[in-house]
py3Dmol code that shows the C-alpha trace and the ligand (Angstrom):
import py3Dmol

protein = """\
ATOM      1  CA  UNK A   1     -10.137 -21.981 -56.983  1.00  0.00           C
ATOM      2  CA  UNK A   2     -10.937 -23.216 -53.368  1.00  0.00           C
ATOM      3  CA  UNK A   3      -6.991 -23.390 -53.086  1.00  0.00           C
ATOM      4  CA  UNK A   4      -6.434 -20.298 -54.256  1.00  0.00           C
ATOM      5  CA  UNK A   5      -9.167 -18.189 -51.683  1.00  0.00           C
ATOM      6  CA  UNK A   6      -7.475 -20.302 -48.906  1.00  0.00           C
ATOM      7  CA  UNK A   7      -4.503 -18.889 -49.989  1.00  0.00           C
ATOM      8  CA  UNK A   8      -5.004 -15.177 -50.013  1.00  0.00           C
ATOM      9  CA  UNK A   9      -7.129 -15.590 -46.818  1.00  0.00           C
ATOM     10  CA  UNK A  10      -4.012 -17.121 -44.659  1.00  0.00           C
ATOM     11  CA  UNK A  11      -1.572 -14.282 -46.355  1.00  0.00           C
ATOM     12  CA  UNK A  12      -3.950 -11.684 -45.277  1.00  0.00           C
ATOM     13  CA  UNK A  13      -3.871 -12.893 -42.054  1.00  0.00           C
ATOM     14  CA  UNK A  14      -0.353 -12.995 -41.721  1.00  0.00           C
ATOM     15  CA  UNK A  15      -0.249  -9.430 -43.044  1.00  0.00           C
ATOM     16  CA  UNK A  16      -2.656  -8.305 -40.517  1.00  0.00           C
ATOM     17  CA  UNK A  17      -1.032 -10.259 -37.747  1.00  0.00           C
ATOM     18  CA  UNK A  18       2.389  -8.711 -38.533  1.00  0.00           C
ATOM     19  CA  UNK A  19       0.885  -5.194 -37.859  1.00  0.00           C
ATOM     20  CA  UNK A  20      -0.427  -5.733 -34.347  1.00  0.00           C
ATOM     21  CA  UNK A  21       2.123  -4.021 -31.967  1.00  0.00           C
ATOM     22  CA  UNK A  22       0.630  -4.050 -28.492  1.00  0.00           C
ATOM     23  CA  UNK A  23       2.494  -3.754 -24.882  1.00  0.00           C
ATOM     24  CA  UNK A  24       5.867  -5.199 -25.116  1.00  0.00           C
ATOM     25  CA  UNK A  25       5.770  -6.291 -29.023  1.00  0.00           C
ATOM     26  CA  UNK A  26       6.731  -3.464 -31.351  1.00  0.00           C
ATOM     27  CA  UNK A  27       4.857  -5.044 -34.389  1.00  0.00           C
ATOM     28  CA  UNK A  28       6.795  -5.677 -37.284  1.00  0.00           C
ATOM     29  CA  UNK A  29       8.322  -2.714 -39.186  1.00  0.00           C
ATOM     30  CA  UNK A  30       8.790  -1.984 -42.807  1.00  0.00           C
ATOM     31  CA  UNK A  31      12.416  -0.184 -43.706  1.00  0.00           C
ATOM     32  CA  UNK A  32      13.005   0.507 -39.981  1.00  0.00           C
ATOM     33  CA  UNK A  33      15.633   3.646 -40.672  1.00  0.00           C
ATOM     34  CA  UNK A  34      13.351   5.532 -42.857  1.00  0.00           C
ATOM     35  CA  UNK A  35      11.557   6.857 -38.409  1.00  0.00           C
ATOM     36  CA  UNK A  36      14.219   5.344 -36.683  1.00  0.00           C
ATOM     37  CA  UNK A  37      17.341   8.146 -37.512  1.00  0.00           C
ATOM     38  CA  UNK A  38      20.763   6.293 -37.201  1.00  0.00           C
ATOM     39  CA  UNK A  39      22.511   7.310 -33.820  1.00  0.00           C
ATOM     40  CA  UNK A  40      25.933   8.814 -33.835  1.00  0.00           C
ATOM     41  CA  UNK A  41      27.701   7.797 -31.151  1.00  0.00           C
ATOM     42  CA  UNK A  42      29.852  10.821 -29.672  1.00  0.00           C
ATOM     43  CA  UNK A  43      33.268   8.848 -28.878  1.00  0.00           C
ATOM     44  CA  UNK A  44      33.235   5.263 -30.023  1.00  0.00           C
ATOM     45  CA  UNK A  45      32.196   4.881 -33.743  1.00  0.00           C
ATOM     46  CA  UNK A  46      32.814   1.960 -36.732  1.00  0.00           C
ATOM     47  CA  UNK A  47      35.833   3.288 -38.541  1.00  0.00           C
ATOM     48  CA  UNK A  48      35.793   0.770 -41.182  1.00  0.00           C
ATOM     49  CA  UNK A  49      34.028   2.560 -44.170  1.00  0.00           C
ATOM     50  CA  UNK A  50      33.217  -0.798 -46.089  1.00  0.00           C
ATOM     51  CA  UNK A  51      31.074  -2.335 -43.204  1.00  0.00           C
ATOM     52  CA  UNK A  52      27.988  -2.821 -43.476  1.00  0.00           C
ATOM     53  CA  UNK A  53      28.236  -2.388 -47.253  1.00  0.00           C
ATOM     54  CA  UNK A  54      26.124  -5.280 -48.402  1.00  0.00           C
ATOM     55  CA  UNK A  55      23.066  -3.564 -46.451  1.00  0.00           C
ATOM     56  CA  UNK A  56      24.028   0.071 -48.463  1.00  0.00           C
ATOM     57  CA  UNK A  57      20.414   2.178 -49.548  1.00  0.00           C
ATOM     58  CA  UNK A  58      23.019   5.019 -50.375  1.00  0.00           C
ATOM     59  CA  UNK A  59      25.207   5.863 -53.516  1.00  0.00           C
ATOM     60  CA  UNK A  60      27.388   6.943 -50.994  1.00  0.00           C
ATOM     61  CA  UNK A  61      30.858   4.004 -51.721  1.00  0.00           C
ATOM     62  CA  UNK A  62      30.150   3.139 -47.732  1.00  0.00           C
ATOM     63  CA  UNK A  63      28.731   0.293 -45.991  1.00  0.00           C
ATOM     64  CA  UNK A  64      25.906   1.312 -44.219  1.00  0.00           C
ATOM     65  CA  UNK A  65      27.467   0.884 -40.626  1.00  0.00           C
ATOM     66  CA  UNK A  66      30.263   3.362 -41.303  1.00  0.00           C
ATOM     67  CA  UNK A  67      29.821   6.471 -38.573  1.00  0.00           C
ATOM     68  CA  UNK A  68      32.733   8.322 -37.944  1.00  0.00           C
ATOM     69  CA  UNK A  69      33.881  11.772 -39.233  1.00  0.00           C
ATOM     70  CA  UNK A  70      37.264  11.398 -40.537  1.00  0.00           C
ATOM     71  CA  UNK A  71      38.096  15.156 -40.023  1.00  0.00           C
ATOM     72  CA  UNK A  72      37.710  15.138 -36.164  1.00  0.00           C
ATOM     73  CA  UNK A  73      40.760  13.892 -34.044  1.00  0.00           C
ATOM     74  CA  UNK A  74      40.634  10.375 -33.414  1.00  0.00           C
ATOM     75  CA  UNK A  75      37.618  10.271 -35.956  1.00  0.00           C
ATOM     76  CA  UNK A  76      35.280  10.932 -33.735  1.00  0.00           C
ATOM     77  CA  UNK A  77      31.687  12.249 -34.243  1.00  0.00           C
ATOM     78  CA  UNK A  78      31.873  14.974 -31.317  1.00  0.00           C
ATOM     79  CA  UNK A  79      33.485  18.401 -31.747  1.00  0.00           C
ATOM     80  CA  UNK A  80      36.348  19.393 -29.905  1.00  0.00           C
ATOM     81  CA  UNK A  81      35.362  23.321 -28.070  1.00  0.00           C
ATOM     82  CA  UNK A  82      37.136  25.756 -30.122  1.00  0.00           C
ATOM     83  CA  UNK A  83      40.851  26.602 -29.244  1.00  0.00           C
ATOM     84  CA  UNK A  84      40.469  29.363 -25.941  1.00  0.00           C
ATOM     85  CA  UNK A  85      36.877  28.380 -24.886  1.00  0.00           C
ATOM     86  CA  UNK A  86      35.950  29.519 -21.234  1.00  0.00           C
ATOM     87  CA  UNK A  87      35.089  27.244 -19.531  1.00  0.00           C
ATOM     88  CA  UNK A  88      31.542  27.882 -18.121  1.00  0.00           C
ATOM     89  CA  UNK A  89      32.627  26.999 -14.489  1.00  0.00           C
ATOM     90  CA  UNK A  90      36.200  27.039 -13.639  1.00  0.00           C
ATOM     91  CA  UNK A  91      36.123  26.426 -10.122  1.00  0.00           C
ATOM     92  CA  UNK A  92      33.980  23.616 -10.647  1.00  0.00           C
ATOM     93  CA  UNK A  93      30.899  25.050  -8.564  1.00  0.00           C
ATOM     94  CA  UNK A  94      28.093  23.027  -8.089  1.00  0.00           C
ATOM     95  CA  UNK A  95      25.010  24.894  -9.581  1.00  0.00           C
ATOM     96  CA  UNK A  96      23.500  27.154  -7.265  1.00  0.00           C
ATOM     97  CA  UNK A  97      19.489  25.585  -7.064  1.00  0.00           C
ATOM     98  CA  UNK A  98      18.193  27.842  -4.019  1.00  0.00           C
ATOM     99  CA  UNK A  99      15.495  29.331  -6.441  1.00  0.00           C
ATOM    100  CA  UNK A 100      13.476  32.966  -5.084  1.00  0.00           C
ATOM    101  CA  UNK A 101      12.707  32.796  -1.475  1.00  0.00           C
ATOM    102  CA  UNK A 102      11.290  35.763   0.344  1.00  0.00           C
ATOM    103  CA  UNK A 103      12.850  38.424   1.745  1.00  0.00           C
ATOM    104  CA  UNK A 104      12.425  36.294   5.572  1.00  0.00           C
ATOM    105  CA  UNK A 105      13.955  33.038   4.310  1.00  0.00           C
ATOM    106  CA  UNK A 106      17.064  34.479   2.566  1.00  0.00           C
ATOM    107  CA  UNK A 107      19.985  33.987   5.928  1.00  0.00           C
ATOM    108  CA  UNK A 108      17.590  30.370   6.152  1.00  0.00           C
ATOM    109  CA  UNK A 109      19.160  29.598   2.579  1.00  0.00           C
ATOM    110  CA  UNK A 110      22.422  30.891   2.950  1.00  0.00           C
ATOM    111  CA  UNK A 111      23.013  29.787   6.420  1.00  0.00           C
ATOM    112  CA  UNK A 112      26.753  28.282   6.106  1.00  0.00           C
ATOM    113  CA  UNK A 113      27.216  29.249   2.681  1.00  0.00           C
ATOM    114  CA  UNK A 114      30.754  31.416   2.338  1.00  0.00           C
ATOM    115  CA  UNK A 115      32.125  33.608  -0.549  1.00  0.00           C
ATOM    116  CA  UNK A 116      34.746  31.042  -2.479  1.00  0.00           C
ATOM    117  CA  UNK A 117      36.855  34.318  -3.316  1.00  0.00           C
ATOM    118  CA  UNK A 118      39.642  36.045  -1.242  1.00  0.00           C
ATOM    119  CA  UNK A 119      39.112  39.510  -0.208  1.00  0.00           C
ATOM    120  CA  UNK A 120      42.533  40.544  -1.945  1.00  0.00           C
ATOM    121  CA  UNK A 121      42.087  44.570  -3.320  1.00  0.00           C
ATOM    122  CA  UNK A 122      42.465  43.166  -7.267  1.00  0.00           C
ATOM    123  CA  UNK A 123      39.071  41.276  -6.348  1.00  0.00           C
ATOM    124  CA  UNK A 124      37.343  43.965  -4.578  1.00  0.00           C
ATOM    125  CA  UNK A 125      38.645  46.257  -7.232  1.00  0.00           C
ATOM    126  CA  UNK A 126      36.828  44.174  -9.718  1.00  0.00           C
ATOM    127  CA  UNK A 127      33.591  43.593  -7.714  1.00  0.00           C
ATOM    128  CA  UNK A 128      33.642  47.602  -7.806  1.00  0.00           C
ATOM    129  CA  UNK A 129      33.546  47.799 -11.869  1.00  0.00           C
ATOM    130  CA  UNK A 130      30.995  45.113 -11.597  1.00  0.00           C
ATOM    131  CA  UNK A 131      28.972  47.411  -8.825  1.00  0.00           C
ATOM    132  CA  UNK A 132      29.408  49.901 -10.866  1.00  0.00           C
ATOM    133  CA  UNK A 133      27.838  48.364 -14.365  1.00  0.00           C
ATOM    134  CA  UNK A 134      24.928  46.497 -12.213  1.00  0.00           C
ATOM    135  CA  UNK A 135      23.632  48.095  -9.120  1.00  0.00           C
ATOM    136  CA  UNK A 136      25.135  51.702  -8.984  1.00  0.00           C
ATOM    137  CA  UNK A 137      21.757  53.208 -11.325  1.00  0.00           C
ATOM    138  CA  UNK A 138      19.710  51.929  -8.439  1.00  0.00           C
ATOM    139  CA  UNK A 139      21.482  51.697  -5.297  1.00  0.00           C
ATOM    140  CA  UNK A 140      23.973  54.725  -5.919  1.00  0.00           C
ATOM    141  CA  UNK A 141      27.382  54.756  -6.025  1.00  0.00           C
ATOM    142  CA  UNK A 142      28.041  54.565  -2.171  1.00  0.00           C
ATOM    143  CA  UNK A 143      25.261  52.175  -1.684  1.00  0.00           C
ATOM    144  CA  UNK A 144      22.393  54.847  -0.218  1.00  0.00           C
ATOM    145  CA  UNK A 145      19.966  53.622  -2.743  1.00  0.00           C
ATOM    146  CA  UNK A 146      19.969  56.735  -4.208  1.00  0.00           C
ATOM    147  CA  UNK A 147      20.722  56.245  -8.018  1.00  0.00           C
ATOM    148  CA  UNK A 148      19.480  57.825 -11.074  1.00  0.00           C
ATOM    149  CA  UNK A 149      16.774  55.110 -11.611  1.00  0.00           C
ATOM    150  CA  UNK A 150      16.054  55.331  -7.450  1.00  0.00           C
ATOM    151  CA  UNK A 151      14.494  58.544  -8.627  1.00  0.00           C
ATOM    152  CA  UNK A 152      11.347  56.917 -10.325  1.00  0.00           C
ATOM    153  CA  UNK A 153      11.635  52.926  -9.142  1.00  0.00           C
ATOM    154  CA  UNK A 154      10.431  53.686  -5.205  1.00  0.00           C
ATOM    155  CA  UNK A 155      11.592  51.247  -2.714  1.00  0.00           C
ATOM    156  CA  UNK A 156      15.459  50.805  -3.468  1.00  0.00           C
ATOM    157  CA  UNK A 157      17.092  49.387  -0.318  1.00  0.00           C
ATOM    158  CA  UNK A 158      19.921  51.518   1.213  1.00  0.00           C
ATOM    159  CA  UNK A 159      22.522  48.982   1.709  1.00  0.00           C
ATOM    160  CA  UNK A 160      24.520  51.218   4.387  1.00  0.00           C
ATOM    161  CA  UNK A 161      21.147  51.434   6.243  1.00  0.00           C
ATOM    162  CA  UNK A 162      21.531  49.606   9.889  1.00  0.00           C
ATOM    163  CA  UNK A 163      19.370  46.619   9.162  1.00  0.00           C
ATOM    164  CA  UNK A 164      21.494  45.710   5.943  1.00  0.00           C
ATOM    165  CA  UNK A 165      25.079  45.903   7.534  1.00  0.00           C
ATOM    166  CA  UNK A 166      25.235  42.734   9.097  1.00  0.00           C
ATOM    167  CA  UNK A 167      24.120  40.477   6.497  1.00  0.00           C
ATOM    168  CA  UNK A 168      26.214  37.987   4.870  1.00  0.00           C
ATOM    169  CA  UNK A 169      27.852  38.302   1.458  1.00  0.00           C
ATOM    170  CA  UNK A 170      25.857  34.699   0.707  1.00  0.00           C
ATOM    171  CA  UNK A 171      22.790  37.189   1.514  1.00  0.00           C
ATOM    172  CA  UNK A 172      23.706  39.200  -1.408  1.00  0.00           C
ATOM    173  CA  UNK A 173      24.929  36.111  -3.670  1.00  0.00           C
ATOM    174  CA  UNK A 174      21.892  35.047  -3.111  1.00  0.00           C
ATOM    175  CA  UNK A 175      19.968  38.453  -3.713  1.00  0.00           C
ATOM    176  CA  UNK A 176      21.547  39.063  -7.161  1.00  0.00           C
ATOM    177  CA  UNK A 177      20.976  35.341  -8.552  1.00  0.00           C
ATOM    178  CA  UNK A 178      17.046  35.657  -7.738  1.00  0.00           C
ATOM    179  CA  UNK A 179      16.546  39.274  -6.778  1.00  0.00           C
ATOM    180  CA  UNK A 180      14.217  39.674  -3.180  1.00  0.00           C
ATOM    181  CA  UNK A 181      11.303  41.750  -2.796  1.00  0.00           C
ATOM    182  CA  UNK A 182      11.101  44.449  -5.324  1.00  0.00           C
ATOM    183  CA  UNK A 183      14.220  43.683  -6.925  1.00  0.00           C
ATOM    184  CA  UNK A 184      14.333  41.370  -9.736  1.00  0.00           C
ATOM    185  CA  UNK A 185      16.742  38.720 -10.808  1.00  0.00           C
ATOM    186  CA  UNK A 186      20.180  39.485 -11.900  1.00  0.00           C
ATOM    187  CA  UNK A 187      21.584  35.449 -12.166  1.00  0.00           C
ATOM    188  CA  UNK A 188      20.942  35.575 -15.885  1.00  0.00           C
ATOM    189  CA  UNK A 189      22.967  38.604 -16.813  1.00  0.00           C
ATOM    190  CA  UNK A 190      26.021  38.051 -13.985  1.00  0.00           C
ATOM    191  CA  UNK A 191      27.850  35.274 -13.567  1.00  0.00           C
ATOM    192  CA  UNK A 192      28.406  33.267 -10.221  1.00  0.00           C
ATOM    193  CA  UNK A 193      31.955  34.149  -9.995  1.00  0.00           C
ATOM    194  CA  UNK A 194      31.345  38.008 -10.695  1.00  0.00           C
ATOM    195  CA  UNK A 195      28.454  37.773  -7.954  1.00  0.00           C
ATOM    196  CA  UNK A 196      30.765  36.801  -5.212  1.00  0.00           C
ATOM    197  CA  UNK A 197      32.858  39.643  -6.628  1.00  0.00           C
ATOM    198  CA  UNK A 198      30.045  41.851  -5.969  1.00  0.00           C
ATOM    199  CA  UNK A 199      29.265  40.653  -2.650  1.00  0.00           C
ATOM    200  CA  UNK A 200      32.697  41.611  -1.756  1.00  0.00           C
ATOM    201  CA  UNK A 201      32.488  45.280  -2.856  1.00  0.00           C
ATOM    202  CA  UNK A 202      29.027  45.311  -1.191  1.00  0.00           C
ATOM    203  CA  UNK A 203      30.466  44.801   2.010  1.00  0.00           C
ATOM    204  CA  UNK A 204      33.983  46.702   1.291  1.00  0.00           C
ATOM    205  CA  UNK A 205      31.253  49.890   0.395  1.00  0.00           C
ATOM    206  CA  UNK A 206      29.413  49.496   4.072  1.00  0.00           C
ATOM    207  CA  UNK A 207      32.352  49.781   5.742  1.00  0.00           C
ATOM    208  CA  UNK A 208      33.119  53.398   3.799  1.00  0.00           C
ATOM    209  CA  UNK A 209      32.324  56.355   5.426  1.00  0.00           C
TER     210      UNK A 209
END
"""
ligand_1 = """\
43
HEC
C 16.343 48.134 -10.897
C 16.887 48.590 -9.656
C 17.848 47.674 -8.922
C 19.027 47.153 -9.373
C 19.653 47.281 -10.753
C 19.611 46.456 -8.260
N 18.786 46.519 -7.170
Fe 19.156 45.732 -5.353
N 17.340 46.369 -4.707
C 16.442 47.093 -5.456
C 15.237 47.293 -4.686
C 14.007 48.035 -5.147
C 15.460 46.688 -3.433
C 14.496 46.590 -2.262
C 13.783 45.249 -2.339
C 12.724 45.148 -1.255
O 13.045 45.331 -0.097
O 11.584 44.826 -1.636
C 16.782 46.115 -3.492
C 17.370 45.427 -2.442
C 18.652 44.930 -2.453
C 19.281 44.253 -1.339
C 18.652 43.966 0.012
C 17.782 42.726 -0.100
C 17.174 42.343 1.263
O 17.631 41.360 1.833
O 16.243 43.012 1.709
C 20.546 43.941 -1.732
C 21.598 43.229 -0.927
C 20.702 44.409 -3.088
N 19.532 45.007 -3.494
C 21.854 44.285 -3.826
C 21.952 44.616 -5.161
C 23.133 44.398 -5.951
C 24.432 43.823 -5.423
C 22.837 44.809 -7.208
C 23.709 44.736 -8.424
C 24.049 43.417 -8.875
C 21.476 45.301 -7.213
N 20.986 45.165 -5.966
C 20.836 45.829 -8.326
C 16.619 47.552 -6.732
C 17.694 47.250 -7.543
"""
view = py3Dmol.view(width=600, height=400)
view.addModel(protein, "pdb")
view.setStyle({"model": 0}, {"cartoon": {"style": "trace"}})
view.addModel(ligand_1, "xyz")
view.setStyle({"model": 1}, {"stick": {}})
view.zoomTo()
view.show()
C-alpha cells in the first residue's frame, strides 16, 4: 500500500514536472505536429517518398518526411509564375520610400533624383494617353487646371502657371506617387514607370503654347 502511494506520488510529479516550460525550456510536448504545421521548404525538399515511413500518422503510402510536389519542375514545392507574367519591376527600381511631404519639402526630396526614361516622342506620346486617363479631368487638357472636375474641386494647380514651370519632372514623380496639398495620391493606381511617363508629357505640355 505504502509502495503503491509512493508510487503514484513520484509519477505525478514527473507529470507535473514535464509540463513546466519557462524561459529557455519549451516544456515537454505531446504529438508536437498536431500546433506545430510541417514546413514546406520552397526549393530544397526530401524526394524520397518512403522516408520517414516508420513515423507515418497518415494512410497516405508515404513516410512522414516526404515534402515535395511531384508535379512542379524539379519537384519542388514553389510555383513557377505563369508563362508571360510581368514582371512587377523591370528595370529593377529600388522602391520609391519618400512617403507625403509638404508642398515646401518636395525639390528637398527629389533633389538629384532624374527621370530613368528617354525623352524619345513614342514615350512622350505615351505619357500623353496616360495624361490624358489621369490628370486631364482636373488639370485640363493643356495643363491650365481647368478640367471638367476643376469646375467643382477648387484649388487645381495650373501647371503652365509661372511658379510650376521650372520644377523638376522628380517634382511631379514625386507629386503623383503621394499627391501634395490638395491633391491626393495617385502611386496606387499608376505605376512607377508610367509616372515618369507622365512627368515627361507634363513638361513636353509647358513648353506648348
Ligand atoms: C482630383 C483632381 C486632380 C487629379 C486627378 C490630379 N490632380 Fe494634380 N493637383 C490637383 C490639385 C487640387 C492641386 C493643387 C494642390 C495644392 O496646391 O494644394 C494639384 C497640383 C498638382 C501639381 C503641383 C504640385 C505642387 O508642387 O504644388 C502637379 C505637378 C500635379 N498636380 C500633377 C498632376 C498629375 C501629373 C496628375 C495625373 C497623374 C494629377 N495631378 C492629377 C488636383 C488633381
Amino acid at each position: 500500500m505504502m509502495l503503491k502511494n509512493i508510487l503514484i506520488g513520484l509519477s505525478t510529479a514527473a507529470l507535473v514536472a514535464g509540463c513546466t516550460a519557462h524561459g529557455d525550456n519549451p516544456g515537454r510536448e505531446y504529438a508536437p505536429n498536431m500546433y506545430h504545421s510541417v514546413a514546406y521548404e520552397p526549393l530544397s525538399q526530401i524526394k524520397d517518398e518512403q522516408a520517414g515511413a516508420w513515423a507515418n500518422s497518415l494512410d497516405n503510402g508515404r513516410g512522414e518526411y516526404f515534402n515535395s510536389n511531384k508535379y512542379n519542375p524539379n519537384w519542388m514545392n514553389m510555383r513557377e509564375p505563369a508563362p508571360h507574367t510581368v514582371k512587377r519591376n523591370p528595370y529593377g527600381w529600388l522602391p520609391y520610400r519618400t512617403g507625403r511631404v509638404s508642398k515646401d519639402s518636395i525639390d528637398i526630396v527629389t533633389a538629384g533624383m532624374k527621370n530613368p526614361l528617354d525623352s524619345t516622342a513614342a514615350i512622350v506620346g505615351e505619357g500623353k494617353i496616360l495624361y490624358e486617363s489621369y490628370c486631364k479631368h482636373c488639370h485640363g487638357e493643356k495643363g491650365m487646371g481647368d478640367g471638367k472636375v476643376a469646375d467643382k474641386y477648387a484649388g487645381v494647380a495650373n501647371l503652365k502657371g509661372d511658379s510650376y514651370l521650372k520644377m523638376s519632372e522628380a517634382h511631379i514623380f514625386q507629386v503623383i506617387t503621394h499627391g501634395a496639398g490638395l491633391m491626393g495620391a495617385h502611386g496606387s493606381q499608376i505605376s512607377p514607370e508610367d509616372r515618369w511617363k507622365i512627368a515627361k508629357y507634363v513638361k513636353a505640355l509647358q513648353k506648348q503654347k
